[in-house]
C-alpha positions in Angstrom: -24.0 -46.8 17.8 -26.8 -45.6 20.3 -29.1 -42.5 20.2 -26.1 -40.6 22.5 -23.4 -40.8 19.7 -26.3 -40.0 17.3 -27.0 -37.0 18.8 -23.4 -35.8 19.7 -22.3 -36.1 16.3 -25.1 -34.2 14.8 -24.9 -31.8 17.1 -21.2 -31.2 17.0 -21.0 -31.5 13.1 -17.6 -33.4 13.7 -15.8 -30.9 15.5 -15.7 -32.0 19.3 -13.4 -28.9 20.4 -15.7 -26.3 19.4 -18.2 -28.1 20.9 -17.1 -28.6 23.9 -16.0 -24.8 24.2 -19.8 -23.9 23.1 -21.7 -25.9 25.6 -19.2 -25.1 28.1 -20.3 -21.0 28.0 -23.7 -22.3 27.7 -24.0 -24.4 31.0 -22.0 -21.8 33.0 -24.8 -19.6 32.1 -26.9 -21.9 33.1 -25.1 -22.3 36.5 -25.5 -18.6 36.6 -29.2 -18.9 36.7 -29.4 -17.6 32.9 -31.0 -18.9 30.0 -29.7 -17.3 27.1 -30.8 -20.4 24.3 -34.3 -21.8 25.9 -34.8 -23.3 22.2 -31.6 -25.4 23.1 -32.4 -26.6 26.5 -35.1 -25.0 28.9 -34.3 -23.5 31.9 -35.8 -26.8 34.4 -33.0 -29.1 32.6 -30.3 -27.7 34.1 -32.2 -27.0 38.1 -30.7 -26.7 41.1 -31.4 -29.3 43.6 -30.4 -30.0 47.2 -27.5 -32.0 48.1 -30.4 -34.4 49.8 -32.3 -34.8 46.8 -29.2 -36.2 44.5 -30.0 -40.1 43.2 -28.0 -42.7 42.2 -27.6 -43.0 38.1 -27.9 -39.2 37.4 -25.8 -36.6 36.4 -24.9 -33.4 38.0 -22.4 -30.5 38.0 -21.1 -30.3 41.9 -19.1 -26.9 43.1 -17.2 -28.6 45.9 -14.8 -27.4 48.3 -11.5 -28.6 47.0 -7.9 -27.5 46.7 -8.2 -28.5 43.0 -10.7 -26.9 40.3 -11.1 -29.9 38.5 -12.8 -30.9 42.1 -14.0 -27.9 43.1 -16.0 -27.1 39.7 -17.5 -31.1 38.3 -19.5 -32.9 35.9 -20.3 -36.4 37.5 -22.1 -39.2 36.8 -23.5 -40.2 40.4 -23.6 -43.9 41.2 -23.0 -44.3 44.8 -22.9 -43.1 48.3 -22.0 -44.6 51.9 -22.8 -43.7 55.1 -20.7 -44.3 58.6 -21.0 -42.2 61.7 -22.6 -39.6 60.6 -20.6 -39.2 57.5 -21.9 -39.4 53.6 -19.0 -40.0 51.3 -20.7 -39.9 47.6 -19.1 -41.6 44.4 -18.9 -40.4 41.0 -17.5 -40.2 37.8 -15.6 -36.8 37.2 -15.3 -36.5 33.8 -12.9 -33.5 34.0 -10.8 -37.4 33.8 -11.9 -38.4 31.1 -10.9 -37.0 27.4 -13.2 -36.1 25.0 -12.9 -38.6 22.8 -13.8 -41.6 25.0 -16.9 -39.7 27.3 -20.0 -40.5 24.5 -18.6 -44.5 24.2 -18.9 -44.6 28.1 -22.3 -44.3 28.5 -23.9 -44.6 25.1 -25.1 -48.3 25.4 -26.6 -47.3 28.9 -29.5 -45.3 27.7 -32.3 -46.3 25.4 -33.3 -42.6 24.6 -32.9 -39.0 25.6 -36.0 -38.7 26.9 -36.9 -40.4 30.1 -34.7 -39.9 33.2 -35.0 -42.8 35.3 -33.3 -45.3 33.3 -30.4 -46.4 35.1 -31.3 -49.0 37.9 -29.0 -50.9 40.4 -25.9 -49.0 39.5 -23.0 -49.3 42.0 -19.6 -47.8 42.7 -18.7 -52.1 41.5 -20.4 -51.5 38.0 -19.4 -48.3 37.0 -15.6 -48.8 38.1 -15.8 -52.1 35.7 -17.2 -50.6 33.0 -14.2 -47.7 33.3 -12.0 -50.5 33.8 -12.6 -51.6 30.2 -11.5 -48.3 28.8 -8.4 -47.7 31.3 -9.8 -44.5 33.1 -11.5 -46.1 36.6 -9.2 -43.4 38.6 -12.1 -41.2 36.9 -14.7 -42.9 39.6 -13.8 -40.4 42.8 -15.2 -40.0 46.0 -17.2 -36.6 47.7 -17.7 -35.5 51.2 -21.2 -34.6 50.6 -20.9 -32.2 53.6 -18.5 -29.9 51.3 -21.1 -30.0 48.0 -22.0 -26.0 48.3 -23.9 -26.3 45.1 -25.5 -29.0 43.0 -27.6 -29.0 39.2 -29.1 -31.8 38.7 -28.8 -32.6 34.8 -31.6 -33.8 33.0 -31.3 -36.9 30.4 -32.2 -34.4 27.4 -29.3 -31.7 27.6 -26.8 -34.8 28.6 -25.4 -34.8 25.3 -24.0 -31.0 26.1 -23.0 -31.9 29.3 -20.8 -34.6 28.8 -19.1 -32.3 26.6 -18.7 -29.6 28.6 -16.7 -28.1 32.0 -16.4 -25.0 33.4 -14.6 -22.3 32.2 -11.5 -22.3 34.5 -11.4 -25.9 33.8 -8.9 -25.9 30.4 -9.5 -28.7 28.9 -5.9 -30.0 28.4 -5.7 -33.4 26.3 -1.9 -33.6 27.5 -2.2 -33.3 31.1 -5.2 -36.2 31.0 -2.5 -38.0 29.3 0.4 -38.0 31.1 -2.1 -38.7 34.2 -2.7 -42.1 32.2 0.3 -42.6 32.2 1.3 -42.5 35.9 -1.8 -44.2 37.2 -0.9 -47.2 34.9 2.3 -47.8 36.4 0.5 -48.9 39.2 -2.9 -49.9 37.6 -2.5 -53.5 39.2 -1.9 -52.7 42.6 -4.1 -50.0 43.1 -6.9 -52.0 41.6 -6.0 -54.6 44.6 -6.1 -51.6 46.7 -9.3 -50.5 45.5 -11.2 -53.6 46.5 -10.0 -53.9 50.3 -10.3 -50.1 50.3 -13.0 -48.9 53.2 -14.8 -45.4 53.3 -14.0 -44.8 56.6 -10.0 -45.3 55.8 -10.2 -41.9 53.5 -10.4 -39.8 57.3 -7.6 -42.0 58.7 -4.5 -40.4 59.5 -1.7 -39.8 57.1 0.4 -42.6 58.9 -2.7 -44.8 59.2 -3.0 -44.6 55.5 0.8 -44.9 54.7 0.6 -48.1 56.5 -2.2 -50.0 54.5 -2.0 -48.2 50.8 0.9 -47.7 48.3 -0.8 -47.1 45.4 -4.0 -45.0 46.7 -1.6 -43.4 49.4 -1.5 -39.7 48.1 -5.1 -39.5 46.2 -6.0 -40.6 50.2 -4.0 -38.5 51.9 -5.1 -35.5 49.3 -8.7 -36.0 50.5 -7.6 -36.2 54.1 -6.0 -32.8 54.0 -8.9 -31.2 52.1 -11.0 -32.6 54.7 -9.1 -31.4 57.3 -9.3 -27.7 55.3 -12.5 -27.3 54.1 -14.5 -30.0 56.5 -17.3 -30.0 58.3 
């Protein structure tokens, strides 16, 4: 057990759901540029910081322009971006995803202490989606059009234990729903793993007949972000 699960459980005094509702209200105030519990986490550990400025192997909380809140309002782990013609397409790991139960083990062996921020070197859309692999939830690792990020936090290391088990508040948290998504994507767990590795950036602005044509598995998560392109866009 690392200093992460340390911390959680002492903080949460065994009771996840309350919790998680708690640091919920307390990072949407935080979003909302108030700091109602300084003694809990100061004001410059939850900042806002330009979509320029985001890094590789940190966490944020993105409002993105999205047809679906748990999109449009998320807590990611950043671990990748590419660029093609003029285009930035970031990856991360939503953990709207991912239920509660599971988020501490995810990361807990990544981080030696709470403390110092830049502790995550060479991470890589190829590591992270392994290590997801392992616990069944890779569909978690999801890709951004940085050009619709309206806002961005960037979170530091020492409220991270908070953050991981938090949202936003129209984001219910529904244990259900994350499991019967589970259950659909491992129908096709196989294929869409196949899919993932021959999959190309460029392919998620292809048309929806272009995209029919190569994917089965990824076909609607691709056409989903080709239509919200195509809505919200630049």
């Amino acid at each position: 057990m690392g200093e992460l699960i340390k911390v959680i459980r002492n903080q949460s005094k065994d009771n996840i759901v309350g919790y998680y509702k708690e640091n919920t209200t307390l990072l949407y105030n935080y979003y909302r540029g108030i700091n109602p519990h300084p003694d809990i986490a100061p004001k410059q550990e939850v900042k806002p910081t330009p979509v320029s400025k985001i890094q590789d192997g940190m966490f944020y909380f993105l409002v993105y322009q999205d047809e679906s809140n748990w999109m449009k309002y998320s807590p990611i782990f950043f671990v990748d971006h590419k660029e093609f013609e003029g285009r930035i397409v970031g990856y991360g790991v939503n953990l709207n995803f991912i239920p509660l139960e599971i988020r501490a083990s995810i990361f807990d062996e990544m981080f030696a202490n709470l403390e110092e921020e830049n502790q995550i070197n060479g991470i890589s859309f190829e590591k992270m989606y392994k290590r997801l692999l392992r616990v069944g939830y890779e569909y978690a690792l999801v890709e951004y059009d940085m050009s619709r990020v309206e806002r961005c936090f960037h979170i530091s290391i020492r409220i991270l234990p908070r953050f991981l088990y938090s949202s936003y508040p129209t984001n219910k948290y529904d244990p259900e729903k994350l499991y019967s998504i589970w259950l659909k994507k491992l129908e096709k767990r196989e294929l869409r793993h196949q899919e993932i590795i021959t999959q190309l950036s460029s392919d998620l602005y292809k048309t929806t007949e272009e995209i029919e044509l190569k994917y089965d598995a990824l076909s609607d998560h691709m056409k989903r972000f080709k239509r919200n392109h195509d809505k919200f866009g630049k």
